[in-house]
N, C-alpha and C positions, 0 to 999 in steps of 0.2 A: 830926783826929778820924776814924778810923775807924767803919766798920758793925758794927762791934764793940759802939760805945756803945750802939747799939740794942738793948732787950731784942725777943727772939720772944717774944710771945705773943698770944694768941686777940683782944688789945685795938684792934690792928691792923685782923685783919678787919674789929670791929665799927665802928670812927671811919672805915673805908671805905666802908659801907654805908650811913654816916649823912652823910658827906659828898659821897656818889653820891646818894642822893634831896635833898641840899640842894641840889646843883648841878643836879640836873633842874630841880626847884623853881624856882629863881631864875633859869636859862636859860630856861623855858617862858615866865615871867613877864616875861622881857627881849623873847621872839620877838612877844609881843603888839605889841608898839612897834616892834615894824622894820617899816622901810620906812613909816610914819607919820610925820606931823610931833607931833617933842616940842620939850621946851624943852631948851635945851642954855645950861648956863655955861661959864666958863674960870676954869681957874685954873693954877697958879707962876708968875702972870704974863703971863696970856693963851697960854701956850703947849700947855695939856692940856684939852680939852674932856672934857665930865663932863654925861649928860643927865639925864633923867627915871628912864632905864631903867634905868644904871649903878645909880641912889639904891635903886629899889625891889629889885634884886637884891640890894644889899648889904643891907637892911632884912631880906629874905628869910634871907639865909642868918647872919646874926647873931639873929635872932630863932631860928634854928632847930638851929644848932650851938652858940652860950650855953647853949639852953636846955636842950640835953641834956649839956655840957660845962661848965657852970659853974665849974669848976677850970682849965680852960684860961685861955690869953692869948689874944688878938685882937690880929692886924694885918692891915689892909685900905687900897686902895689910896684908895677912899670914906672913912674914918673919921679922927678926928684920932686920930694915934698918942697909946696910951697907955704912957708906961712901965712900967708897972706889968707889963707882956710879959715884961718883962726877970726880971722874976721869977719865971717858970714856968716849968718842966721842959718842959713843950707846949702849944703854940701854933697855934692858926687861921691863914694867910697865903694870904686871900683876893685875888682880882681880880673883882669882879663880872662884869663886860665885859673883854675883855683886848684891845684891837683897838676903841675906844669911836670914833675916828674913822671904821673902814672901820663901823661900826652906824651913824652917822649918814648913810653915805655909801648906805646899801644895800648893800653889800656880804659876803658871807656872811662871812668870813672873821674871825670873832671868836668867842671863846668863854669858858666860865664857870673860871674857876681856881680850885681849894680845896687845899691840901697841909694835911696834919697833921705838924708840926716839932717834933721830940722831943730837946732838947740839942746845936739848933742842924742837924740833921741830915733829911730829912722823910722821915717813918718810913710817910706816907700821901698818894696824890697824886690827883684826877681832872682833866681835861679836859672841859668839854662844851660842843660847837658843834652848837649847836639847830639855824639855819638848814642846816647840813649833815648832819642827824641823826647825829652822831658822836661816841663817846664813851671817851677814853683812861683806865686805871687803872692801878696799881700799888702793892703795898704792898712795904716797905723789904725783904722775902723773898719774894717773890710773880715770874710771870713777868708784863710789861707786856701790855694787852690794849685792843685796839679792839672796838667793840661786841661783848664776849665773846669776841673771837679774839685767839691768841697774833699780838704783831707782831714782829720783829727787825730791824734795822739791817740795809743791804746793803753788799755788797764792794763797795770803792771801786775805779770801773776808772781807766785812765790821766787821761781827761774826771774832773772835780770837777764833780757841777752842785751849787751852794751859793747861798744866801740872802744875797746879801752885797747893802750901797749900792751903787751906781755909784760916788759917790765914792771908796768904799774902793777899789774893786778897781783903780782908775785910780794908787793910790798902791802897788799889792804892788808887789814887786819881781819881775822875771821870775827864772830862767822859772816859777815858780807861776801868775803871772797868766796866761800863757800855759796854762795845765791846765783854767780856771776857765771852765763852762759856766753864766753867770749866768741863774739861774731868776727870775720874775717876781715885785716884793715882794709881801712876806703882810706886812703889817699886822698882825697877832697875833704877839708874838714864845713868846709858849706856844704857839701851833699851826704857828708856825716848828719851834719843838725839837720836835713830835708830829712832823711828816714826816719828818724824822731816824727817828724811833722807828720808823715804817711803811716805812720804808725808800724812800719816797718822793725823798728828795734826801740828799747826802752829808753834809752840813753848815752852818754859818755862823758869820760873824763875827758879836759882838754890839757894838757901841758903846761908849762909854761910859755912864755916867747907870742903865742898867736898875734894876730892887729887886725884891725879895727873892719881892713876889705877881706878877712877872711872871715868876718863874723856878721858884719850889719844887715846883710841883706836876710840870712839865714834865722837869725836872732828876731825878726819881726816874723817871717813865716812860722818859724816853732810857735813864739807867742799866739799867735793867731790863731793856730790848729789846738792851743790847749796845754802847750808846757812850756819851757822856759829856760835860758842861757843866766846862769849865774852866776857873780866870784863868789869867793869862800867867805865873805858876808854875808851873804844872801841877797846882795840887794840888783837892782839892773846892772848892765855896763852903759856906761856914758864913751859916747864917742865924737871924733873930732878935737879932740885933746890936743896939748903938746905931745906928749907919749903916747901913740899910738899902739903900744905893745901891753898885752893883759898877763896877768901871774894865772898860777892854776884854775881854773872852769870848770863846771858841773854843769848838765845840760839835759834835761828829761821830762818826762811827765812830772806833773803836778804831785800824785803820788808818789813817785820814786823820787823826787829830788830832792827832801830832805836828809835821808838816810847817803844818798850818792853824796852830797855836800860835805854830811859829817862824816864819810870815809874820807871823802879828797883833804878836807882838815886837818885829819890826824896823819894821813901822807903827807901834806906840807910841815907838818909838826917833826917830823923825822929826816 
C-alpha cells in the first residue's frame, strides 16, 4: 500500500492537533509519577511491567481522543484489544509510556506515543518525552518536526553508530559488524526511531516481538525527516492488522538501510 491511499486533507492537521495536546496531557500527567514510588504489575507473563502511570496516561488519552473521535478504533498497548479496530478506516495506536521499565527506573528516556492509522498506513504521528521536554510530529504530507523545528536524517559516514543489542551485533556477519559504532541502549524504541529522525544516530536493528503502538507514530516521523522503518522485505509495515506483532526491523537512513536490511536478513537466516 502506497501514500497514495492516503487522502490530503485539512483532517490531518486537525487529529494532529488533538493528538499533540493529548500526548502532552497524558505525558505531563505520567511526569507527576516519575521518579516516585508507584505500583507496578506484570504482565505476558511476568515479562512487561505496566504501572500506575502507564494506566492513568492511557485513561487520559482515551478519554480524550474517543471523545472527540468517536468513529475511530482504538488500539493501545494498556487496553484489551478490541476487534472491532478492524473495522474502521482509522484508528488511535497508542503507547501510553513507551519505555515503562526505563520510567520505573528513573530514567528519562521514555515517551508518549499516539499515531492516527488511516487504512493501515498513519496518516498522523507525535512523540512526547516530558522528562526531556521533547516533542516529535509529523503528518502523512507534512515535514517531521522537533519542538517546532524541521529535523532530517544524517549521511551515513563510513562508522554506523546504531541502536543495536549486544547480542545482535555479536552475530552480524563482518565486515558490517566491523562498521558498527554501538551507541548506548534507549529503552524507548519510539525514541530509538526519533534519534534516527534528528539525525542523531544512523539506525537500528529492531527484534522480533515489537507492535504496532511501539512503532506507528515513530515510523511516520523517521519517514518524514528522510529514512525509513522496514521488515526484511523491504517493504512498509502495514498496521492495524489482526496480529499486531512485527518479526525483525531495520530502520535508517535511506542510505544505510539497504546494507542494515541485508545484515538483519542473514541474522534472521541463522
Amino acid at each position: 500500500m502506497s501514500e497514495t491511499a492516503l487522502p490530503t486533507t485539512p483532517s490531518w492537521d486537525e487529529d494532529l492537533a488533538l493528538i499533540i495536546a493529548a500526548a502532552v496531557a497524558a505525558g505531563d500527567t505520567a511526569l507527576g509519577y516519575f521518579r516516585r514510588t508507584v505500583d507496578v504489575r506484570w504482565k505476558n507473563e511476568g515479562r512487561s511491567p505496566v504501572s500506575e502511570a502507564d494506566l492513568a496516561a492511557n485513561d487520559i488519552l482515551r478519554t480524550r481522543l474517543l471523545g472527540a473521535r468517536p468513529d475511530y478504533g482504538w488500539l493501545s498497548e494498556e487496553t484489551d484489544d478490541d476487534e472491532t479496530r478492524l473495522t474502521r478506516d482509522t484508528v488511535f495506536v497508542v503507547d501510553p509510556i513507551d519505555g515503562t521499565r526505563a520510567f520505573i527506573e528513573g530514567k528519562e528516556l521514555w515517551c508518549v506515543s499516539v499515531a492516527v492509522v488511516h487504512r493501515g498506513l498513519p496518516a498522523a504521528g507525535v512523540l512526547y518525552a516530558p522528562a526531556l521536554e521533547e516533542l516529535f510530529q509529523a503528518t502523512h504530507d507534512s515535514e517531521a518536526c522537533k519542538n517546532g523545528e524541521p529535523i532530517v536524517v544524517r549521511d551515513p559516514g563510513e562508522r554506523l553508530h546504531l541502536a543495536v543489542a549486544d547480542d545482535v551485533v555479536k552475530k552480524l556477519h563482518s565486515p558490517y559488524r566491523e562498521r558498527i559504532e554501538r551507541v548506548p541502549h534507549v529503552p524507548s524504541l519510539a525514541y530509538r526511531l526519533a534519534m534516527i529522525a534528528d539525525g542523531r544516530i544512523d539506525g537500528t536493528i529492531v527484534k522480533k516481538n515489537s507492535h504496532d503502538w511501539d512503532l506507528a507514530a515513530a515510523d511516520l516521523i523517521l519517514a518524514r525527516a528522510g529514512g525509513a522503518l522496514r521488515g526484511l522485505d523491504g517493504l512498509p509495515l502495514s498496521y492495524n492488522r489482526p496480529i499486531v506483532s512485527h518479526g525483525f526491523l531495520g530502520a535508517a537512513s535511506g542510505q544505510a538501510l539497504p546494507s542494515l536490511l541485508a545484515a538483519t536478513r542473514a541474522l534472521e537466516a541463522h
